[in-house]
N, C-alpha and C positions, 0 to 999 in steps of 0.2 A: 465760340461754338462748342456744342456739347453731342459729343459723338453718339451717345447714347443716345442722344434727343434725333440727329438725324436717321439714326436706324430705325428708332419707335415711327418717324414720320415717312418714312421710304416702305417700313413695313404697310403701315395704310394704306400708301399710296397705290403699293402692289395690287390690295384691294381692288381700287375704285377703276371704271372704266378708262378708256384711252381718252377720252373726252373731257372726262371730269380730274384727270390727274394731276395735269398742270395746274387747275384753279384750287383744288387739296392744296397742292404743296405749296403754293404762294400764299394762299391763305393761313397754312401752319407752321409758317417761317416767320410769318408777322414782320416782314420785314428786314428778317435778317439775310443779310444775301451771302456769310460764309458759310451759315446752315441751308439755304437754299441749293448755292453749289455743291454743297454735298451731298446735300439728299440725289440732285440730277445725277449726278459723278454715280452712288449707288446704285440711281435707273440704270443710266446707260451701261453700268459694266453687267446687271443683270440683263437689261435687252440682248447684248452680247454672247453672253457666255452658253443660252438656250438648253438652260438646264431646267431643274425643277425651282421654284422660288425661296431664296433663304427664310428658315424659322427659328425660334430659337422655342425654346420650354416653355416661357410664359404665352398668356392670353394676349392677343392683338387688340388693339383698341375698336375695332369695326365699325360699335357703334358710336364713337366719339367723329370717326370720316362722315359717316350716314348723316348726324347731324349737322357736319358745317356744312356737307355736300348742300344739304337743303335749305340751311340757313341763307347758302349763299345764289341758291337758284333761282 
């Protein structure tokens, strides 16, 4: 599992609705389930923590979620 890779896919996920979150992140795990667990493990401590959402400098991928969102709808 690649830490970086769960942050860039937890950062999307942040995006997408409550609805479409889980099918994002299952779909951008591709199967891996210790990047999957860690992306949730990210969720949940940002559900938690009810602050504003982690960012970092770079650009978010938005439109790379947008696309599988619809890919997969």
């Amino acid at each position: 599992m690649n830490s970086s890779q769960a942050f860039a896919i937890f950062q999307e996920a942040l995006e997408c609705s409550e609805s479409e979150q889980a099918v994002f992140v299952d779909f951008a795990c591709a199967g891996d389930n210790d990047l999957r667990r860690e992306v949730y493990r990210l969720l949940d401590e940002e559900g938690e923590s009810n602050t504003t959402p982690i960012t970092v400098a770079r650009p978010t991928h938005k439109p790379i979620a947008e696309k599988v969102i619809r890919s997969i709808a």
